[in-house]
C-alpha positions in Angstrom: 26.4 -3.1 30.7 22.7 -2.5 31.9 24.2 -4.5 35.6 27.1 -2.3 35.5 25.0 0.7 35.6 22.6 -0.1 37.9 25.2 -1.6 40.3 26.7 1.8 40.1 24.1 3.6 40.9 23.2 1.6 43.8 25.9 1.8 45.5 26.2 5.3 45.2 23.2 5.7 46.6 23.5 3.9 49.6 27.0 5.3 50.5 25.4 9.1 50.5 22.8 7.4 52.9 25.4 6.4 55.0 27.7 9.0 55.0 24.6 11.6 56.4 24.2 9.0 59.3 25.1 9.5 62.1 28.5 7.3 63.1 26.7 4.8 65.9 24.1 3.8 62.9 27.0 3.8 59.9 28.3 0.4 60.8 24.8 -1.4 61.3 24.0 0.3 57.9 27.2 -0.8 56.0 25.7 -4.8 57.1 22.6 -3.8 56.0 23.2 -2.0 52.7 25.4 -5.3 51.4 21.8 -7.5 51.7 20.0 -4.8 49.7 22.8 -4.2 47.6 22.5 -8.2 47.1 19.1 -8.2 46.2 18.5 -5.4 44.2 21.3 -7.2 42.0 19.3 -10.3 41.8 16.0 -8.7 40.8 17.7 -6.5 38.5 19.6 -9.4 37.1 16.1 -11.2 36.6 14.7 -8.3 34.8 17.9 -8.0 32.3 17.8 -11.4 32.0 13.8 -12.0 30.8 14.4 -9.3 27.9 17.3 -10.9 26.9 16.1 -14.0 27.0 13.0 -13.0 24.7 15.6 -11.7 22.7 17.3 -15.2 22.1 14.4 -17.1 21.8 13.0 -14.8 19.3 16.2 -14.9 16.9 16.7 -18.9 17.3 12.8 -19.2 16.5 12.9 -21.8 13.6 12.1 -20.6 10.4 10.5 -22.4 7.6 12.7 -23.2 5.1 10.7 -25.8 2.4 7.9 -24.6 0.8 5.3 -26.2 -1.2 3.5 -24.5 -4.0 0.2 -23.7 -2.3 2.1 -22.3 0.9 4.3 -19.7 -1.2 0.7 -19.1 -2.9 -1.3 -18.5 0.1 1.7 -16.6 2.2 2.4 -14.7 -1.1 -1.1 -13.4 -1.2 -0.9 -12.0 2.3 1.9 -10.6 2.4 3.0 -9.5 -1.4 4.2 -5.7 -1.1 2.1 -4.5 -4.3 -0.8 -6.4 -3.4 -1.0 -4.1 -0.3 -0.7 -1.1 -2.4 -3.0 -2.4 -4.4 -5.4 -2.9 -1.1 -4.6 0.5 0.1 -6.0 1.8 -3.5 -9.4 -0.1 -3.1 -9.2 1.4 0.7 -9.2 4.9 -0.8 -11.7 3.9 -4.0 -14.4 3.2 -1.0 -13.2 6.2 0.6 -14.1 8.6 -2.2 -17.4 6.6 -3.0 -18.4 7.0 0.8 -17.6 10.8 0.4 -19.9 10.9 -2.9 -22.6 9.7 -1.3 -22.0 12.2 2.0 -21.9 15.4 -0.3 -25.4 15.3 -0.3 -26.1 15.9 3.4 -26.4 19.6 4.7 -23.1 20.9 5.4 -22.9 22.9 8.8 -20.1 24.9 9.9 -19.5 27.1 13.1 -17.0 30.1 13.6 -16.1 33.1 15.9 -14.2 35.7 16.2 -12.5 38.2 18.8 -11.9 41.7 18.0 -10.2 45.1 20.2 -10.5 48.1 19.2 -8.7 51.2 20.6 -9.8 54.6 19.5 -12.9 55.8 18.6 -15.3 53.7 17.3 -19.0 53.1 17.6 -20.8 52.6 20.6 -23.4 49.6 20.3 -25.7 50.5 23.0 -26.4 54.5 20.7 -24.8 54.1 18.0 -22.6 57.2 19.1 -18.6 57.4 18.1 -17.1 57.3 21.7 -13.1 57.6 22.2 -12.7 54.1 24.4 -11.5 50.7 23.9 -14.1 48.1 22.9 -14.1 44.2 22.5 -16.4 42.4 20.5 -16.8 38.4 20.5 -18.9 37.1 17.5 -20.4 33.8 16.9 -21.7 32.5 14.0 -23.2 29.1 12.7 -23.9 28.5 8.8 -25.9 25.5 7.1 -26.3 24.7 3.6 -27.6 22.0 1.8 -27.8 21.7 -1.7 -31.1 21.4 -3.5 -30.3 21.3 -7.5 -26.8 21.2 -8.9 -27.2 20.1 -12.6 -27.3 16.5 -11.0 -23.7 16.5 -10.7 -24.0 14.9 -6.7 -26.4 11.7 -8.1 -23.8 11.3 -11.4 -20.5 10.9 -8.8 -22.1 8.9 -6.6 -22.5 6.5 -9.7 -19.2 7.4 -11.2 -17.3 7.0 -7.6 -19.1 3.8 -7.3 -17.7 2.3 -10.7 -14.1 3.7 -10.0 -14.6 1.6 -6.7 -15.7 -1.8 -8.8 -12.5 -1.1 -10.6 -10.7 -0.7 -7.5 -11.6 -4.3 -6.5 -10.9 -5.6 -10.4 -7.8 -4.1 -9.8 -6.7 -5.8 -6.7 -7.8 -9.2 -8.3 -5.5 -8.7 -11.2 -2.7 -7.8 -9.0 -3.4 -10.8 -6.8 -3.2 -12.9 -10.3 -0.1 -11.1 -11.4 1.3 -12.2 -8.1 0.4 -15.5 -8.4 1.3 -16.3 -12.0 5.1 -14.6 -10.6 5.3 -17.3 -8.3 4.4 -20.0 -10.4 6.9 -18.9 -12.9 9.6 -18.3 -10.0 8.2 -21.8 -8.3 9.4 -23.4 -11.6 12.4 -21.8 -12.3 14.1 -22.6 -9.0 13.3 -26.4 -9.5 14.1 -26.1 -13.4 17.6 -24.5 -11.9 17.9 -27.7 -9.5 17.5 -29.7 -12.6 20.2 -28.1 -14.1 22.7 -28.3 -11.4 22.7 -31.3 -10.8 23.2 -32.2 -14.5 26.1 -30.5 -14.7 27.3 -32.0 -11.5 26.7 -35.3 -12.9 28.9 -34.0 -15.9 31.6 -32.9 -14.0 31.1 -35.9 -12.3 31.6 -37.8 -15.4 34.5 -35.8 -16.6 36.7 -36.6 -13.3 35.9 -39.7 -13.9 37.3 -39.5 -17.4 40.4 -37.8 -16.8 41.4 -40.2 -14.0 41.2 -43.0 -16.8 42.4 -40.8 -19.6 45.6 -39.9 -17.1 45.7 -43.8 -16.5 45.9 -44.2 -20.6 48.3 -41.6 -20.8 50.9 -43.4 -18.2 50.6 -46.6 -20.4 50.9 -44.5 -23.3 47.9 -45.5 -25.3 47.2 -41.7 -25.5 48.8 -38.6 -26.2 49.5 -35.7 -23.4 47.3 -33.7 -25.5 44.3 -35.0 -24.5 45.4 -34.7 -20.6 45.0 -31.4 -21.4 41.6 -31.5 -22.9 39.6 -32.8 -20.3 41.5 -31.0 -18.0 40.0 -28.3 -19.7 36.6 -30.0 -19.8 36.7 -30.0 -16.3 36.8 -26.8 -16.0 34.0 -26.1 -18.3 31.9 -28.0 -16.3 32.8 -26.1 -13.2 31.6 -22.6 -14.7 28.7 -24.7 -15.6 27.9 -25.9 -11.8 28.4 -22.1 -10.8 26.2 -20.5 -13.3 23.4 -22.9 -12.4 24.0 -22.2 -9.3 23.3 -18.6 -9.8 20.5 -19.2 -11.7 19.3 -20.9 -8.6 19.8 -18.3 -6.3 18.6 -15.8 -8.5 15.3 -17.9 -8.8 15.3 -18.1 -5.0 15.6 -14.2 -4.4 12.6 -13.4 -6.8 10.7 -15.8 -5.4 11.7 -14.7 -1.6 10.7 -11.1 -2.9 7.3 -11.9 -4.5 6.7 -13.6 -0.9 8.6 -10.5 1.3 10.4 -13.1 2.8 13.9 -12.0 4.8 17.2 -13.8 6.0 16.2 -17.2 4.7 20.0 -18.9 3.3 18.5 -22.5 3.1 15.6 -21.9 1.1 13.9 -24.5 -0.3 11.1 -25.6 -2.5 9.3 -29.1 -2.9 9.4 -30.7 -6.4 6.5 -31.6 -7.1 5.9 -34.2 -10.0 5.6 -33.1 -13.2 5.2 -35.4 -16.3 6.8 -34.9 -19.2 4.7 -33.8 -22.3 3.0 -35.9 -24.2 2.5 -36.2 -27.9 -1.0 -35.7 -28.3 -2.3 -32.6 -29.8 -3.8 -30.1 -26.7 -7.5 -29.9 -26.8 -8.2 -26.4 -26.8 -7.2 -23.7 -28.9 -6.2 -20.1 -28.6 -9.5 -18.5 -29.0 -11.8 -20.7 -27.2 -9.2 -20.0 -24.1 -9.6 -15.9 -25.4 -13.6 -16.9 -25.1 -13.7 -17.7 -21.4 -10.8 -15.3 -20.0 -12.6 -12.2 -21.5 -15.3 -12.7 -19.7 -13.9 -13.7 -15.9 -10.4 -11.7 -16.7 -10.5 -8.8 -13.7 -8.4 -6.6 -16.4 -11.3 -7.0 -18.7 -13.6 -5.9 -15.9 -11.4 -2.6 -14.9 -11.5 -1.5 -18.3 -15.5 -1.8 -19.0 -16.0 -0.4 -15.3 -13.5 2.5 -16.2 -15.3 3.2 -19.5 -18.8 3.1 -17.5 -17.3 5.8 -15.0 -15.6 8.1 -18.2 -19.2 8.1 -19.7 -20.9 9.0 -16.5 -18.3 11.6 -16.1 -19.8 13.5 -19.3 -23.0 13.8 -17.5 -21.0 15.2 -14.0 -18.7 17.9 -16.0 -22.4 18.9 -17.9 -24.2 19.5 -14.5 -21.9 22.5 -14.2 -23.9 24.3 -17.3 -27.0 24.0 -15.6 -28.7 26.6 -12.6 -27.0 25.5 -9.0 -29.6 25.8 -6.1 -28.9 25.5 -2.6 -31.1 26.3 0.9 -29.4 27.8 3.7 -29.3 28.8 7.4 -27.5 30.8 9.7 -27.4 31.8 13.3 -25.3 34.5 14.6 -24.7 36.0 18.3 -22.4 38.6 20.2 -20.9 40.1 23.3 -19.9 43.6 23.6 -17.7 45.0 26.6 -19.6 48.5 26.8 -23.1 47.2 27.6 -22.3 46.4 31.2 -25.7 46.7 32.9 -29.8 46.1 31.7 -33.1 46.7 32.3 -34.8 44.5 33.8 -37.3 46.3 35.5 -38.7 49.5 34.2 -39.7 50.5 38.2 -42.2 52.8 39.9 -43.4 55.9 38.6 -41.5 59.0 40.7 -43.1 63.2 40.0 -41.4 65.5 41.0 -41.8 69.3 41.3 -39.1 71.3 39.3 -38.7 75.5 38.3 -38.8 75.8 34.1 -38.6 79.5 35.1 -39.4 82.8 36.0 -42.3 85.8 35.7 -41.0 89.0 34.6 -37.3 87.6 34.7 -37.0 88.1 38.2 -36.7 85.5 40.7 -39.8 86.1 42.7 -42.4 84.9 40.7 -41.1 80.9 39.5 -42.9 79.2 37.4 -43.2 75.3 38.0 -44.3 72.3 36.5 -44.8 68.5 37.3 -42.4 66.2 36.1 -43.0 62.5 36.5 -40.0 59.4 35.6 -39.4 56.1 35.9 -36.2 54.9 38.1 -35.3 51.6 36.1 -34.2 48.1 38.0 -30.9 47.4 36.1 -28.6 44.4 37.2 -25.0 43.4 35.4 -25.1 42.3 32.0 -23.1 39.0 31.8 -21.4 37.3 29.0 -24.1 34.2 28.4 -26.7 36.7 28.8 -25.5 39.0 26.1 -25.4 35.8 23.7 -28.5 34.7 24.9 -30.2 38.2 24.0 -28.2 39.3 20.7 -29.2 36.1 19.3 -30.0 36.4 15.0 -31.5 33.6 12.8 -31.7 33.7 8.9 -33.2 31.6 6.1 -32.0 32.1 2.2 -31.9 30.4 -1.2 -29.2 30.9 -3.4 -29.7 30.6 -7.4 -26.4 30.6 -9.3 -27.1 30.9 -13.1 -24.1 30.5 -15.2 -23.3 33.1 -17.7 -19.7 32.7 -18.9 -16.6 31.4 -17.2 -14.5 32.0 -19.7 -15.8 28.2 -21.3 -14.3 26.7 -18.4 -17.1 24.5 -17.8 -17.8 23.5 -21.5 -13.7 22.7 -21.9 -14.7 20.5 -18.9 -17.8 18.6 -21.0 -15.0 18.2 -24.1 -12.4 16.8 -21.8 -14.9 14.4 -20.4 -16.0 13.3 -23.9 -12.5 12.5 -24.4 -11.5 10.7 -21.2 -14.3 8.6 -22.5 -13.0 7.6 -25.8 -9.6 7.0 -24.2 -11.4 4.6 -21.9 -13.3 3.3 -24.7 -9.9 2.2 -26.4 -8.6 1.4 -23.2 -11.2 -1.4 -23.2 -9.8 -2.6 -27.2 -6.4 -2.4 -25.4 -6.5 -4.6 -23.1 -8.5 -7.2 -24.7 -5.9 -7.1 -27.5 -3.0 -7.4 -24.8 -4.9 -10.2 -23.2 -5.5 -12.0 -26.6 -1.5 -11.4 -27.7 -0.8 -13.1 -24.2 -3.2 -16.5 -24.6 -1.9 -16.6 -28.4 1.7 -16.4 -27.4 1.0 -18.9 -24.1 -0.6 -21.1 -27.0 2.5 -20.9 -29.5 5.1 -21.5 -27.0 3.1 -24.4 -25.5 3.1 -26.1 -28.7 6.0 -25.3 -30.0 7.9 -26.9 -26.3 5.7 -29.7 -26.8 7.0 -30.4 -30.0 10.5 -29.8 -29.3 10.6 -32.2 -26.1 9.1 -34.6 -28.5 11.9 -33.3 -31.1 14.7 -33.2 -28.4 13.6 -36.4 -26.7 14.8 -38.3 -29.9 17.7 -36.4 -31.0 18.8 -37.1 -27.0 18.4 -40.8 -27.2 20.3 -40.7 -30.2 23.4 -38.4 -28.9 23.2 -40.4 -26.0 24.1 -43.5 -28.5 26.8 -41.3 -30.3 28.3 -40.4 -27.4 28.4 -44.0 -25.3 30.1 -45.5 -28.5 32.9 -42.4 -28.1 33.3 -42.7 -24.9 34.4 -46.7 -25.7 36.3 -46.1 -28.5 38.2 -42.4 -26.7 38.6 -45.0 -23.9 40.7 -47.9 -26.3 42.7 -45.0 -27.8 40.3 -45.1 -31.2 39.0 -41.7 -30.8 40.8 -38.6 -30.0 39.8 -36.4 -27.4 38.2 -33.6 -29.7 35.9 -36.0 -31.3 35.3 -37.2 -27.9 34.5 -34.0 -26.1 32.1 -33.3 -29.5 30.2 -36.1 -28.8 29.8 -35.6 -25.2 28.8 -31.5 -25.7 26.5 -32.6 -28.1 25.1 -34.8 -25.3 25.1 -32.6 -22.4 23.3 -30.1 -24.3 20.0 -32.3 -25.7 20.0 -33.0 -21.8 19.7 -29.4 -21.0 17.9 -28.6 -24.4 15.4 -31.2 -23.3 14.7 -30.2 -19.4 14.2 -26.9 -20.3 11.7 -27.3 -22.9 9.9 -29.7 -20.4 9.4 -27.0 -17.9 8.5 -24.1 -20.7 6.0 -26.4 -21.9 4.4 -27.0 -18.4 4.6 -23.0 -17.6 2.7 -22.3 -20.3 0.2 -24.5 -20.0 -0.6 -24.0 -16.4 -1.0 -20.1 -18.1 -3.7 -21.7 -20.3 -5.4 -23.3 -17.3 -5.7 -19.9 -15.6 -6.9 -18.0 -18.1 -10.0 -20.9 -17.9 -10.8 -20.6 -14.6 -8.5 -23.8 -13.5 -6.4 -24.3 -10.6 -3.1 -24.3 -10.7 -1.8 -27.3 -9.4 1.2 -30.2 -10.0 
């Protein structure tokens, strides 16, 4: 489409050239204007075809599709959605610290203003009301810095600085949220795997079945009847295959999400190898794991640093009921329109003779005196100059005392005081939730530990049951109900048994963790 147009507007460009030609030069220029017209396709056809060609390249660029453990870790970590919140929160933490710290520097701050007047109004070179218009450009420039304020400036530099520890706590528990997510996600797509293909290898196995069962059933060693049955077994083990299936891609889709990972069908992870659990007794308990997280947990450290700030606050909302004393500075300057000339010269001294008046009232005796003046130098009195010469610098202290406002400021110290308790039991809180989380970690740990160990026999002893049905349904002994018994009964220690491998493996990675190991396979 982009060729079309251009190609359209070519040519129309050239035929108004040659139709304002003159004729002897129009045939010459049609000859011409089929070589530019030729070339101007060919580099236009090179430009369409580079972006395109980017284009192409860009959506065939191979994607990775397996992942290991430590890759959906690592890429997880950079590119986790709530992770860069969480980043953006410590971004504004230092932020607010930084502007702590800055409140204590002199604050300076310049203005002006433009006024007309129409009317009367006073003139600034007397002081006299004139009828006139007037315009009046002000400048001013103010400077404050504080000198006492209750100590309220020192206590938020500390308390900003603590919010800001808690900030970076913060992020480091997000990042281990993150990471124990994609463990758990990690293991439930290759716990899903497991499961699939079990029930493949069931349905599998129940084909099989029937084919021999229908075989029986044409010699008439068995009734229709059970034809019918694992018929319907197969069928069973189909919804089987589809809901481990979608436990799979369900699996897959967290996962993809924790790592903000798009458009990837064929996602895969590598299996790593993990043993089955073993019957000895683990070798730590609940509380000496509760020992050691307490005290490297970043949660843990959020909460004490949060408490620290809630106390200093106390001290910040009781600065406001002490005296507030600040130092300040100004500078001011204007131009007014009416003072149009100056004196810059007060010049040379001129007498002159003049009549004050007359003897006898008559006009032939005048009576006159001396009179002696100055004729001033003046020159125009420009705008710079005006600022220059109006210029006005002041000094001050201010002293605010405060009397009553309305117990605003005490409500302040009480609110403080509680914020602190809050984060006081904030700290009990979270050590509690963090304790309720290793003790649970520990209880389902053992309690998968010993029901692999539990499951392991009870499989090895379905697994019996059910070979000596599967003889005896094949001879015509056993009828398909007992059959299908035996083989549920089966199927489901299989599944019973895989899952309580990888429950028991989650959970102890969780106890790793919370001891400062890394999580590995």
């Amino acid at each position: 489409m982009i060729l079309s147009l251009l190609r359209y507007n070519i040519e129309t460009n050239l035929v108004g050239l040659i139709l304002n030609l003159h004729p002897k030069y129009r045939l010459r220029m049609v000859d011409q204007s089929k070589k530019i017209l030729l070339a101007a396709m060919l580099c236009a056809g090179l430009l369409a075809y580079s972006p395109a060609q980017a284009q192409t390249q860009d959506q065939n660029k191979p994607q990775k599709t397996t992942w290991t453990l430590q890759e959906c870790v690592e890429y997880g970590l950079q590119n986790n959605l709530l992770l860069k919140q969480s980043g953006l929160n410590r971004e504004l933490a230092f932020i607010n610290a930084k502007q702590a710290r800055n409140n204590v520097l002199p604050s300076v701050n310049a203005s002006t203003s433009y006024s007309f007047n129409s009317g009367l109004n006073n003139d600034p070179t007397t002081g006299v009301l004139v009828n006139s218009n007037t315009r009046t450009n002000n400048i001013q420039l103010n400077a404050n810095v504080p000198i006492f304020n209750g100590f309220q400036l020192h206590n938020s530099i500390k308390q900003t600085y603590l919010n800001y520890q808690a900030s970076l706590s913060d992020l480091e528990k997000t990042q281990n949220d993150v990471l124990l997510n994609i463990v758990s996600q990690y293991l439930e797509i290759i716990l899903s795997d497991e499961l699939l293909e079990a029930a493949k290898l069931q349905l599998a196995s129940s084909k099989d079945q029937a084919a021999r069962t229908q075989k029986l059933f044409q010699a008439g060693s068995v009734a229709e009847n059970n034809v019918f049955e694992i018929n319907s077994q197969i069928a069973t083990d189909e919804v089987s295959i589809i809901n481990a299936q979608n436990r799979r891609d369900i699996a897959a889709v967290n996962l993809m999400q924790l790592l903000d990972l798009q458009n990837l069908p064929d996602f895969k992870v590598v299996k790593p190898d993990i043993k089955d659990p073993d019957e000895d007794v683990i070798a730590f308990d609940a509380d000496n794991v509760f020992d050691v997280a307490q005290q490297r947990m970043p949660e843990i450290k959020a909460a004490d640093l949060r408490a620290k700030s809630a106390l200093v606050g106390i001290r910040v909302s009781q600065g406001a009921l002490m005296p507030q004393l600040s130092l300040g500075a100004n500078f001011n300057t204007a131009h007014f329109n009416l003072l149009t000339d100056r004196v810059v010269d007060p010049g040379p001294e001129v007498t002159t003779i003049q009549t004050i008046g007359y003897v006898d009232g008559g006009e032939k005796y005048p009576v006159k005196t001396a009179i002696t003046r100055r004729q001033p130098v003046t020159e125009d009195y420009t705008y710079f100059t005006q600022l220059q010469d109006n210029r006005g610098i002041g000094v001050f202290l201010n002293l605010s005392i405060p009397v009553f406002n309305g117990f605003s400021a005490r409500n302040g110290v009480l609110r403080s005081k509680i914020n602190h308790k809050n984060a006081v039991l904030n700290t009990e809180i979270t050590r509690n939730q963090l304790r309720q989380t290793i003790q649970q970690s520990y209880a389902d740990a053992v309690a998968a530990q010993k029901r692999f160990s539990a499951m392991k026999k009870q499989l090895e002893s379905f697994q019996l049951t059910f070979r000596n049905a599967e003889i005896r349904f094949n001879n015509g002994v056993l009828n398909s109900t007992d059959y299908n018994v035996a083989r549920n009964n089966f199927t489901r220690a299989q599944l019973d048994l895989i899952q309580a491998k990888y429950e028991y493996t989650f959970r102890l990675k969780v106890l790793d963790f919370y001891q400062g190991k890394k999580i590995t396979f």
